[in-house]
Residue frames relative to the residue before (quaternion, step in Angstrom):
aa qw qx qy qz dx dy dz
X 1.0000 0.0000 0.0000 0.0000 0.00 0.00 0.00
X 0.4681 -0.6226 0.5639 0.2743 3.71 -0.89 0.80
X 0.7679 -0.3989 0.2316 0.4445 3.53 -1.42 -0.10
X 0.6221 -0.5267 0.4681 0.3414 3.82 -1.08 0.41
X 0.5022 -0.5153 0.5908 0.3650 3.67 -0.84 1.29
X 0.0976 -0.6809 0.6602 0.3017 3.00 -1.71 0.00
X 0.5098 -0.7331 0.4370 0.1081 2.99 -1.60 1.03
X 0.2114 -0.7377 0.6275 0.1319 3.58 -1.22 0.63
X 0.2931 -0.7491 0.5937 0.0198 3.21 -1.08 1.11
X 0.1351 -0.7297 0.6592 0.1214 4.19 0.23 0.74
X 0.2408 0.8652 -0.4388 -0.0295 3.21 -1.55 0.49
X 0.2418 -0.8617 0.4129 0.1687 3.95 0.24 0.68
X 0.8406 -0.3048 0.1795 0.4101 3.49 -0.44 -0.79
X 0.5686 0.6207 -0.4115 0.3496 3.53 1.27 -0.22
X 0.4105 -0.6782 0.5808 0.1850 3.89 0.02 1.44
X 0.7759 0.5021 -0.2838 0.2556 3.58 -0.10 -1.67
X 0.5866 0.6600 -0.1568 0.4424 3.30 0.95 -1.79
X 0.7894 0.3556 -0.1088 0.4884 3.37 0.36 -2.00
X 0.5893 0.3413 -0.4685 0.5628 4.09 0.69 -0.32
X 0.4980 0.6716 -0.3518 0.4209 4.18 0.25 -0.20
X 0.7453 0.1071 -0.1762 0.6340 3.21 0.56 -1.54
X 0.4293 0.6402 -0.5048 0.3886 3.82 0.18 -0.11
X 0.7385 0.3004 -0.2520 0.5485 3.63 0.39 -1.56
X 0.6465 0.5695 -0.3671 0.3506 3.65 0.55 -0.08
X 0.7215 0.5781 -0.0367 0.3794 2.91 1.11 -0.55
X 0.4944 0.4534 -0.1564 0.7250 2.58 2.47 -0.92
X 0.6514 0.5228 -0.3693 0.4073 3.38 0.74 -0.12
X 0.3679 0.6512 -0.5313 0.3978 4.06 1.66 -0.32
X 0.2633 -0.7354 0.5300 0.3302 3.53 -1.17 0.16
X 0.3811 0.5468 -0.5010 0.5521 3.96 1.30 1.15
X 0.4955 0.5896 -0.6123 0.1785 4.17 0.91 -0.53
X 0.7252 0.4790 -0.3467 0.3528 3.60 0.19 -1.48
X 0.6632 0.4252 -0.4442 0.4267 4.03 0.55 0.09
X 0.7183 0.4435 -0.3394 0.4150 3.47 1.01 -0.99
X 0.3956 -0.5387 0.7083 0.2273 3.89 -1.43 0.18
X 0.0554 -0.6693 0.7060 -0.2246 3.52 -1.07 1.45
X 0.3828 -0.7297 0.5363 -0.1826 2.83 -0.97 2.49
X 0.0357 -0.8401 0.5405 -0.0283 3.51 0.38 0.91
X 0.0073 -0.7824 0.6227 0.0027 4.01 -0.77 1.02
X 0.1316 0.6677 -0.7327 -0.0043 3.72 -0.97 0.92
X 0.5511 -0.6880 0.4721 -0.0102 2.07 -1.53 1.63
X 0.5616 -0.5882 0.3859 0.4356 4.20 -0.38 0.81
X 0.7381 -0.3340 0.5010 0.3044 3.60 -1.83 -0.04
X 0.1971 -0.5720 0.7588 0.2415 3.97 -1.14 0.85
X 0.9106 0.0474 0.0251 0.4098 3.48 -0.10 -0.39
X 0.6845 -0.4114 0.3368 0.4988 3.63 -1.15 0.31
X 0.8089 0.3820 -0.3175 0.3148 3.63 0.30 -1.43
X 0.3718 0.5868 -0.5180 0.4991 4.15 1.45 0.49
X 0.8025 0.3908 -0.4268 0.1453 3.48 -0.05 -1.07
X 0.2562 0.5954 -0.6711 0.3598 4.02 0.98 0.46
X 0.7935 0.3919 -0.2532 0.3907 3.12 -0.01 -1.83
X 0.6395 0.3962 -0.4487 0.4824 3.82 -0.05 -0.51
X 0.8557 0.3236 -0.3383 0.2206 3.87 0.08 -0.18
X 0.3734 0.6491 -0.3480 0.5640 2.54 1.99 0.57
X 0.6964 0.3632 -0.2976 0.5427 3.46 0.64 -0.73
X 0.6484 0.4837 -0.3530 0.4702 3.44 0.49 -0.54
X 0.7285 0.4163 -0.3237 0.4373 3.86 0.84 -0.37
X 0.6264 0.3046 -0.4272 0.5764 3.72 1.22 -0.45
X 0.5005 0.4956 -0.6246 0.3372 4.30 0.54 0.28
X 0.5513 0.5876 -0.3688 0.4635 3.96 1.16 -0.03
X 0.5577 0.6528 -0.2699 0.4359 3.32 1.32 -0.33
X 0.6497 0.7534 -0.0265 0.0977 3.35 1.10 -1.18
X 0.1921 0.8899 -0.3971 0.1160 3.41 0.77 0.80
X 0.8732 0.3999 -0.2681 0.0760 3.68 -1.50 0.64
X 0.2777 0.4631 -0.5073 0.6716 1.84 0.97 2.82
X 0.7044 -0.5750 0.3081 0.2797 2.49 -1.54 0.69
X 0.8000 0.1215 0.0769 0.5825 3.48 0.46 -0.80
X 0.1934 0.8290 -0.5248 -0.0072 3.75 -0.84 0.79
X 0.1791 -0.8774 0.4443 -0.0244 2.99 -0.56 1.65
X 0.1352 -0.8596 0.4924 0.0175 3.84 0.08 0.91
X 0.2578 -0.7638 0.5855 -0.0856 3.45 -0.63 1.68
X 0.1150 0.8213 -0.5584 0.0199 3.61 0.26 0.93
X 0.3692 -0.6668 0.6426 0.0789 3.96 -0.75 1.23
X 0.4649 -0.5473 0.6784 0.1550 3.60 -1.53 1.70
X 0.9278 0.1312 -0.0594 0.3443 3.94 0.34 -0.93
X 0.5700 -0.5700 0.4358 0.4004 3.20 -0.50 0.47
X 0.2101 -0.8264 0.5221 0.0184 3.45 -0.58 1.47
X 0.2206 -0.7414 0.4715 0.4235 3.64 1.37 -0.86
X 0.7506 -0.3300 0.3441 0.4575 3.76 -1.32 0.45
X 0.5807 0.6287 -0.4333 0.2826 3.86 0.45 -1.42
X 0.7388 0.3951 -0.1531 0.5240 2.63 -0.10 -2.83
X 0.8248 0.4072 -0.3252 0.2194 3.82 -0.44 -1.10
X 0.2542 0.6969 -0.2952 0.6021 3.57 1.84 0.27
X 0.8886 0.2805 -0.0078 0.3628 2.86 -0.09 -1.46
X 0.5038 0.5950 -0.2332 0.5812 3.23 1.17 -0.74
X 0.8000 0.3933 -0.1755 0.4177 3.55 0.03 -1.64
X 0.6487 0.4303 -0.3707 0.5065 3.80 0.85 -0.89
X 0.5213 0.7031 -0.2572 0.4097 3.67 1.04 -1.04
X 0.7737 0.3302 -0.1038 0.5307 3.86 0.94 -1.18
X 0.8023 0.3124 -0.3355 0.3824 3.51 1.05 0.06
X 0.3740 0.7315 -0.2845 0.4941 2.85 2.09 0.19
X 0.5011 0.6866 -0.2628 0.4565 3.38 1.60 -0.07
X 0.8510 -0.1917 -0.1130 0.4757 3.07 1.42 -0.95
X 0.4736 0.5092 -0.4590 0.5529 3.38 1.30 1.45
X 0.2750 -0.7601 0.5496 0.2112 3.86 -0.26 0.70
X 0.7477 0.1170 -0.1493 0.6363 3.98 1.03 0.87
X 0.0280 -0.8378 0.5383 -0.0866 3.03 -1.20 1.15
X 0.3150 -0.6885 0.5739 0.3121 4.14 -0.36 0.60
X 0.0917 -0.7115 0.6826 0.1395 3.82 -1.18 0.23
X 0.2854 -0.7150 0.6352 -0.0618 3.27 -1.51 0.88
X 0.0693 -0.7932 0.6028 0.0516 3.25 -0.86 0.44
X 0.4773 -0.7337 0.3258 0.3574 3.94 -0.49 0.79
X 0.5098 0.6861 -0.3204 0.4084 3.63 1.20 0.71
X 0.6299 0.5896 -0.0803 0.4991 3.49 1.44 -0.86
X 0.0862 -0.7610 0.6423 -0.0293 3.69 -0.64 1.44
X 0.2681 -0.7868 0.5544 0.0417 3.64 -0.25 1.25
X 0.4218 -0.5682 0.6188 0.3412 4.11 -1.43 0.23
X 0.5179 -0.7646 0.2942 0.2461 2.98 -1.03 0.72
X 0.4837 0.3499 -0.4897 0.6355 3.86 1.63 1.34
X 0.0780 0.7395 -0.6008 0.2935 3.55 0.61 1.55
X 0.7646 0.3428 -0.1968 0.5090 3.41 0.59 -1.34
X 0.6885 0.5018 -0.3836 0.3564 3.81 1.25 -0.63
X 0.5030 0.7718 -0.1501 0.3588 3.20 1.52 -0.31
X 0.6538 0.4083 -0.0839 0.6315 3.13 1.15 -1.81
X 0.7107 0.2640 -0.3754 0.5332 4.00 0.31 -0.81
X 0.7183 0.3171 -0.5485 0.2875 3.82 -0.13 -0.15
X 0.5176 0.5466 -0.3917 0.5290 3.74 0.86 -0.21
X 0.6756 0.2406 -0.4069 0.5658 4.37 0.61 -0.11
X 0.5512 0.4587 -0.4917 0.4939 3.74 0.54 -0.24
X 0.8086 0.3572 -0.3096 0.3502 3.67 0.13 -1.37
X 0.8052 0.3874 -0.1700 0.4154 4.00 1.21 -0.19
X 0.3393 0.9060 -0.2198 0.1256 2.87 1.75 -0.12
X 0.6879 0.3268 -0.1503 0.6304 3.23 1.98 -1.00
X 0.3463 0.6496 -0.4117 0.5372 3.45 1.11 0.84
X 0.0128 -0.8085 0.5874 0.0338 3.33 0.11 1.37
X 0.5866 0.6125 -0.3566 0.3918 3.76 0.90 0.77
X 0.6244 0.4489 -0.2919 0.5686 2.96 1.72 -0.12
X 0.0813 -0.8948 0.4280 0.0973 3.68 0.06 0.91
X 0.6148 0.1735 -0.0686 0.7663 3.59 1.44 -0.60
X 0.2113 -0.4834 0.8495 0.0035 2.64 -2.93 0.47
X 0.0455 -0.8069 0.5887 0.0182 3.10 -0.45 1.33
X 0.3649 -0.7166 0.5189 0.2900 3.80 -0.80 0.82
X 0.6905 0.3446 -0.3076 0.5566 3.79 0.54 -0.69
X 0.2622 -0.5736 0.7754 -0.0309 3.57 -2.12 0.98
X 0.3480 -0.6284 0.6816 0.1394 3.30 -0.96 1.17
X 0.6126 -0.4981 0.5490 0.2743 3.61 -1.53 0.49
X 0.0710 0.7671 -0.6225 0.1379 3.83 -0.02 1.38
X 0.4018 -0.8002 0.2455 0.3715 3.56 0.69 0.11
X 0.1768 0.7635 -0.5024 0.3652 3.02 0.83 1.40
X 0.0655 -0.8905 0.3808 -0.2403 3.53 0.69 1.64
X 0.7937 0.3578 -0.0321 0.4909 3.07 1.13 -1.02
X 0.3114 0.7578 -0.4363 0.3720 4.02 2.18 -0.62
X 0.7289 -0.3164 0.5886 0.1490 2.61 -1.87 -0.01
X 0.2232 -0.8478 0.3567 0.3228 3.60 0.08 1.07
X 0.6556 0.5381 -0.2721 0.4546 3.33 1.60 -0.43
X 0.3001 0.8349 -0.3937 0.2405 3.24 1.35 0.04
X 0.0129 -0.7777 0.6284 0.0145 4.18 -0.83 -0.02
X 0.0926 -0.6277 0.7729 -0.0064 3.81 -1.60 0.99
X 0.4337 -0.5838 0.6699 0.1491 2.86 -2.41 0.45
X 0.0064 -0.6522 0.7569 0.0409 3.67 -0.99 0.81
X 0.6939 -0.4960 0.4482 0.2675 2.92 -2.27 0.67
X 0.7752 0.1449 -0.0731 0.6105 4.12 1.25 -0.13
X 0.4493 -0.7744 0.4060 0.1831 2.40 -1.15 1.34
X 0.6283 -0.6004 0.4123 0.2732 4.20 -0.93 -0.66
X 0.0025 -0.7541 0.6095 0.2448 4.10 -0.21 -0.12
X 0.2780 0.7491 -0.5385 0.2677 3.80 0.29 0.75
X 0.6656 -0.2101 0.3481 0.6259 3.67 1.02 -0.36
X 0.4411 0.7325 -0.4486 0.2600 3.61 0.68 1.07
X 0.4040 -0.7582 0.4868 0.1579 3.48 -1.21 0.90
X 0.2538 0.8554 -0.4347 -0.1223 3.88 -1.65 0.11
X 0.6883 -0.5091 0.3928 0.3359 3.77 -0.43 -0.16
X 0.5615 -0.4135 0.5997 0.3925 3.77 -1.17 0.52
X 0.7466 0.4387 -0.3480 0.3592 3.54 -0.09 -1.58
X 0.8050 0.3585 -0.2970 0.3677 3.47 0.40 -0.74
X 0.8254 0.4142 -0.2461 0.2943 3.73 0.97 -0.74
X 0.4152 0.8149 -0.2444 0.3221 3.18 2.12 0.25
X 0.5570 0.5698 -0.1998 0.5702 3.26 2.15 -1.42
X 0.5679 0.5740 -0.5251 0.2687 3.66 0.86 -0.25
X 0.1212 -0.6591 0.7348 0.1049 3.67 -1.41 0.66
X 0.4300 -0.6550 0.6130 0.1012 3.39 -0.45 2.02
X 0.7539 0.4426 -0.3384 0.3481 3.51 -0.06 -1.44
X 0.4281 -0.7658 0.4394 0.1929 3.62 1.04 -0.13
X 0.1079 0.9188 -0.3773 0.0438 3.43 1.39 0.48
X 0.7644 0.0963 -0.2817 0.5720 3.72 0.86 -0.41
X 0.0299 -0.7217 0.6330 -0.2786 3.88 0.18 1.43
X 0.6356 0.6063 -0.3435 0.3321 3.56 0.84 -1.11
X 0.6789 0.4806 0.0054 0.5551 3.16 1.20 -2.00
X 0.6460 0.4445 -0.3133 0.5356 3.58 0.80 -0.47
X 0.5810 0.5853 -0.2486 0.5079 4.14 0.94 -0.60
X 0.7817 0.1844 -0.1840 0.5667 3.61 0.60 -0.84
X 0.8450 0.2777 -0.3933 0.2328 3.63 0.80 0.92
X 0.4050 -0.8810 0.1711 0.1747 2.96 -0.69 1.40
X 0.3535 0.6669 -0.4702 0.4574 3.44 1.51 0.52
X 0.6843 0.4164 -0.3736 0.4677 3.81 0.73 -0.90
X 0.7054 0.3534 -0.3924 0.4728 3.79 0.37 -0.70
X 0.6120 0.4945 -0.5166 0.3377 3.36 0.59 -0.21
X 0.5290 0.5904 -0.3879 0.4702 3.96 1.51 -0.96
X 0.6557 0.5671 -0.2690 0.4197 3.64 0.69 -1.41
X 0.7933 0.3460 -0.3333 0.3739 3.63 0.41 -1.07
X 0.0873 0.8057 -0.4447 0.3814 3.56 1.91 0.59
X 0.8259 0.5438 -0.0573 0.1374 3.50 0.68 -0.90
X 0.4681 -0.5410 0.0604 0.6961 1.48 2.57 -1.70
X 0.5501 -0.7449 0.1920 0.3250 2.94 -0.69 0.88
X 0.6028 0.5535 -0.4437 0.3653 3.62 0.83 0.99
X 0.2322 0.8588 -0.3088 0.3365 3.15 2.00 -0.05
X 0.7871 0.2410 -0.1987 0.5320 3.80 0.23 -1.12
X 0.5207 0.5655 -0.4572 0.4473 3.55 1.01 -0.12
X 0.6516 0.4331 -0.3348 0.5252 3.56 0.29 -1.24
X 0.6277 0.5389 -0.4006 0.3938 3.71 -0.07 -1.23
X 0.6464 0.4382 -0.2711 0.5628 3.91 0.58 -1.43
X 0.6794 0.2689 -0.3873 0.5622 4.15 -0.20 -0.80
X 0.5481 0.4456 -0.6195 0.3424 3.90 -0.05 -0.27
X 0.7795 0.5418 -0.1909 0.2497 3.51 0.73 -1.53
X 0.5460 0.4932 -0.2725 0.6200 3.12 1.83 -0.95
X 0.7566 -0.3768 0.5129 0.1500 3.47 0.00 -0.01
X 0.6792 0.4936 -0.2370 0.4887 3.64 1.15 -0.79
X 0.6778 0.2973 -0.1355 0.6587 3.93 1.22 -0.03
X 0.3951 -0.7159 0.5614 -0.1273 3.00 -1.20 1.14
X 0.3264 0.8441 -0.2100 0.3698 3.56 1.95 -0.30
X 0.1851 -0.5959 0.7762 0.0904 4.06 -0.96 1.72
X 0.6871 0.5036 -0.4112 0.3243 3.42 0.30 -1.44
X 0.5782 0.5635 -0.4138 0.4207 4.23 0.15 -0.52
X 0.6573 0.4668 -0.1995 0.5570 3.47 0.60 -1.49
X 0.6389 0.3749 -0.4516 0.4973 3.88 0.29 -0.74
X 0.6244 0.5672 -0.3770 0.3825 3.55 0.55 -1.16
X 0.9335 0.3040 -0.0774 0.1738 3.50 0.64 -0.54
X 0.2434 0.5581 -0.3894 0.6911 2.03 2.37 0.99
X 0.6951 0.4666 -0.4289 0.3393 3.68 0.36 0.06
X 0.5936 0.6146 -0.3842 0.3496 3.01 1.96 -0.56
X 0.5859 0.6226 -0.2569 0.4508 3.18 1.42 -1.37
X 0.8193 0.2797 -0.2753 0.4180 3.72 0.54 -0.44
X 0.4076 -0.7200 0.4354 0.3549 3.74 1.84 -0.02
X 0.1628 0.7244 -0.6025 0.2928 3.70 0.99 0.80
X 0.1535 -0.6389 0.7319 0.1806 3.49 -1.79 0.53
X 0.4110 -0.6144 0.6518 0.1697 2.87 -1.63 -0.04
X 0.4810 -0.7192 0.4743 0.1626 3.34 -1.40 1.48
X 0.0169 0.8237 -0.5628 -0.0665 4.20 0.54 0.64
X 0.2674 -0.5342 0.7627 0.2477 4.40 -1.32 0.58
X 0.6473 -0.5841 0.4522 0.1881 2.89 -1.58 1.17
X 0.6928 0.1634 -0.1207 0.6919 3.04 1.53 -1.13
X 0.6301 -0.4980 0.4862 0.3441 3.35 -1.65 1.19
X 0.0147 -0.7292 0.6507 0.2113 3.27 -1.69 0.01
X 0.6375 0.4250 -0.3561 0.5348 3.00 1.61 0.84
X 0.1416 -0.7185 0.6790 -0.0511 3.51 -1.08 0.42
X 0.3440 -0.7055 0.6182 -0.0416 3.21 -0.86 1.85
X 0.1055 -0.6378 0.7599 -0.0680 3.50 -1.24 1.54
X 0.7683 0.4215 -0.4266 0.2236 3.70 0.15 0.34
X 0.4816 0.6123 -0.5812 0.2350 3.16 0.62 1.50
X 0.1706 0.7031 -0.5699 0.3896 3.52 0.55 1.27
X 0.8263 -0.4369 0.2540 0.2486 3.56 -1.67 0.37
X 0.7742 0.2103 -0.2606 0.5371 3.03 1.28 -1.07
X 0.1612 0.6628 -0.6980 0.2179 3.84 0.37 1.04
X 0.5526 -0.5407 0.6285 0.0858 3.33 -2.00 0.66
X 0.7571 -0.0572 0.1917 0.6219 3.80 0.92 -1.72
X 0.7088 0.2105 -0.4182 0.5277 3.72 0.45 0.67
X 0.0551 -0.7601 0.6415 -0.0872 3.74 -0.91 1.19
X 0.7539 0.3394 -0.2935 0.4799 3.43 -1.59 -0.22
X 0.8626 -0.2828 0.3029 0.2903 3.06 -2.11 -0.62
X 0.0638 0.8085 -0.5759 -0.1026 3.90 -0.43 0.40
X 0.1239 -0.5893 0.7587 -0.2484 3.39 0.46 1.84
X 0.9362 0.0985 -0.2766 0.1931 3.21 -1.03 -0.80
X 0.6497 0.4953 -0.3954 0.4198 3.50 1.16 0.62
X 0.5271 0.6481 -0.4377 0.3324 3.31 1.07 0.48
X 0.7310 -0.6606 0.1690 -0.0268 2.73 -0.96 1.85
X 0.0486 -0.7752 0.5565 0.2950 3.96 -0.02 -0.24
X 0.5782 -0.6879 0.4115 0.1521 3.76 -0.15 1.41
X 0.3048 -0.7611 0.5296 0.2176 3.12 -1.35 0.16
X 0.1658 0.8027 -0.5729 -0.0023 3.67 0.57 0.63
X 0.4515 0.7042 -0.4807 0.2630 3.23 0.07 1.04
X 0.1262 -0.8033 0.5414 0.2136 3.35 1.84 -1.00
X 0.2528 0.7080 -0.6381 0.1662 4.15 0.19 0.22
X 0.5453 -0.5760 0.5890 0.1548 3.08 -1.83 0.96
X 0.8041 0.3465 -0.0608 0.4792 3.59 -0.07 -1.92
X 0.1820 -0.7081 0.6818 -0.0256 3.77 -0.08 1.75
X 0.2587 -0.7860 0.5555 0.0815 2.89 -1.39 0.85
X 0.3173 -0.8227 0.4509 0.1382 3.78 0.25 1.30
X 0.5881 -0.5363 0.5233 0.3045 3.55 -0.97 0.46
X 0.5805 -0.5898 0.4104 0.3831 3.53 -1.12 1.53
X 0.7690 0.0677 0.0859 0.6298 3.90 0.58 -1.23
X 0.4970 -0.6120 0.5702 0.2308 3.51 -1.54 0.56
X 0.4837 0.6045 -0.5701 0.2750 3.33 0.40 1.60
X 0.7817 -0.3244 0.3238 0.4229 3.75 -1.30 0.47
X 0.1964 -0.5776 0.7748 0.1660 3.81 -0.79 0.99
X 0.4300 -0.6446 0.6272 0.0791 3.31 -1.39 1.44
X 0.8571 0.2353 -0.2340 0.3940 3.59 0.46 -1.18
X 0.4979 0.4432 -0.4924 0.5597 3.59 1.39 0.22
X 0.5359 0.7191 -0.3128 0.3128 3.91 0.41 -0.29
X 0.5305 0.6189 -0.0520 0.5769 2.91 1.87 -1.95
X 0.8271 0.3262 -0.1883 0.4172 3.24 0.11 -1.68
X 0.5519 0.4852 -0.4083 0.5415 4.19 1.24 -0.86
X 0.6994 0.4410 -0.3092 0.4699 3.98 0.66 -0.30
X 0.5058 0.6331 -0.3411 0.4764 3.63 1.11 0.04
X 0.7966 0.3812 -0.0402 0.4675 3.09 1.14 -1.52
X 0.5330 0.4012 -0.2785 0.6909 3.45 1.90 -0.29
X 0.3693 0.6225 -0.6111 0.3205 3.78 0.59 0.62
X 0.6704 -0.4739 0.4271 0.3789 3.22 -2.26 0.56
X 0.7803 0.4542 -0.2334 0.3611 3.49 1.15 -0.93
X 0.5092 0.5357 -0.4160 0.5298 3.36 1.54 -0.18
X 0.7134 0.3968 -0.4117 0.4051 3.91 0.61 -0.31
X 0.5392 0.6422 -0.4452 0.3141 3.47 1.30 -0.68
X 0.6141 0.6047 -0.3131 0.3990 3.60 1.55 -1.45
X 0.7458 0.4817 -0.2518 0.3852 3.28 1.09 -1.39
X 0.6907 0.3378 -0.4182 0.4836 3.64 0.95 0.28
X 0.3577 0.5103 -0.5818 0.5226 3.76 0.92 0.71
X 0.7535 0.4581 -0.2549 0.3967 3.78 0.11 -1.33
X 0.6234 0.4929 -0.2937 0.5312 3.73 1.25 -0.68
X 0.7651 0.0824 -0.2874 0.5703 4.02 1.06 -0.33
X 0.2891 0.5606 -0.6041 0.4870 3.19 0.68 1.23
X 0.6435 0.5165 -0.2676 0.4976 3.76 0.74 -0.95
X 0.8053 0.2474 -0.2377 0.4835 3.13 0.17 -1.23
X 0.5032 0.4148 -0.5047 0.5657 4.07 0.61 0.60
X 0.8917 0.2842 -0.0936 0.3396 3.65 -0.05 -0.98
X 0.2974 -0.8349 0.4057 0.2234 3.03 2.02 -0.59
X 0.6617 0.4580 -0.4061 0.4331 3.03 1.07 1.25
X 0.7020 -0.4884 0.3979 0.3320 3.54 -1.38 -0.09
């Protein structure tokens, strides 16, 4: 294996969450080789900055890795710009990069996982992402080392290349032409069926969203994503003080990897798993989200799951 991607770690005010995935993470047995770019982002408002200097004083704390390189922001950039921005500035001088987000507790062949899969696809301009987390398709019984391609990729713990995130045009420049036709959104909503929504509130103004735009550069270039049968990630930020994951996350909980395997097993060819495709479109259905916002104000009445 060549050197160890290095990894960015985004992060606002949620201490708990971010010391969680941190010690997880230090716990991968690839942390101490890889170099891990940590970016907090500034205060929205006076009554954040307790919490930001708190997080920002135990990110001084931090050890086991190789390098640690803390990127602390005067202003509140929001997830987007500081996404973008951050993947954007080490992409200068690393030609691939894991991202993190301060919400996300990984297995501890997370990091072996993500770099053999950018080492093993890297000149594969069809493979545009590596996604560490795996939604619960009911693949129960696979191969724990086992891996598929969907048509989109994830931001749960998710990896890429120079080659692939350079061609993006944030500003979204042919949106205009891409809005009044209905053969492309029909190709796009291929993905799912919340896709052309987001994309439209990004444009109106009503979404705030890198992760759409990334999504849609993958349509435009037909890129897949690399998914582990089992997750090695596992979202903890649907809880009150989340930023962009709310409500119930019934239907994104995960079937784990407790296995920790070495020897990943890549898809024969780099084409679209139909029946994992099917089943990740089942769960990105209009009617699977309708359920999941009954179960989300179920919670918040009953305060359950």
């Amino acid at each position: 294996m060549k050197n160890m991607s290095p990894i960015l770690l985004f992060t606002y005010k949620r201490f708990d969450a971010l010391k969680k995935t941190i010690e997880a993470l230090a716990a991968n047995e690839l942390a101490t080789q890889s170099d891990l770019y940590i970016f907090s982002d500034g205060a929205k408002s006076e009554k954040d900055q307790k919490a930001i200097q708190e997080v920002r004083a135990y990110l001084k704390t931090v050890k086991g890795f190789k390098t640690i390189s803390i990127k602390e922001s005067k202003t509140n950039k929001g997830l987007a710009n500081s996404i973008i921005s951050g993947v954007s500035e080490v992409m200068k001088a690393s030609d691939r990069v894991i991202v993190m987000e301060d919400d996300l507790l990984t297995t501890p062949n997370f990091l072996m996982f993500m770099n053999k899969a950018l080492e093993n696809y890297e000149n594969e301009q069809k493979v545009f992402s590596i996604s560490g987390y795996s939604m619960n398709l009911g693949h129960k019984n696979q191969n724990p080392n086992d891996t598929y391609f969907l048509n989109r990729g994830w931001s749960w713990g998710w990896a890429t290349w120079k080659t692939r995130w350079q061609d993006v045009d944030w500003d979204m420049k042919d949106y205009d032409s891409f809005k009044k036709d209905k053969t492309r959104k029909k190709e796009f909503a291929k993905g799912g069926s919340d896709l052309n929504k987001m994309l439209r509130n990004q444009m109106d103004g009503a979404l705030d969203s890198w992760a759409i735009r990334w999504l849609y550069q993958q349509h435009k270039v037909k890129g897949l994503s690399l998914y582990p049968v089992y997750s090695k990630v596992y979202n903890i930020g649907f809880d009150a003080n989340a930023t962009h994951t709310t409500g119930s996350n019934k239907r994104f909980l995960p079937i784990l990897d407790e296995n920790f395997g070495h020897d990943i097993i890549f898809p024969d060819a780099i084409t679209l798993n139909l029946e994992k495709q099917k089943a990740f479109l089942k769960v990105m259905s209009v009617q699977s989200r309708i359920r999941a916002k009954f179960d989300s104000l179920a919670q918040n009445i009953f305060g359950k799951k």
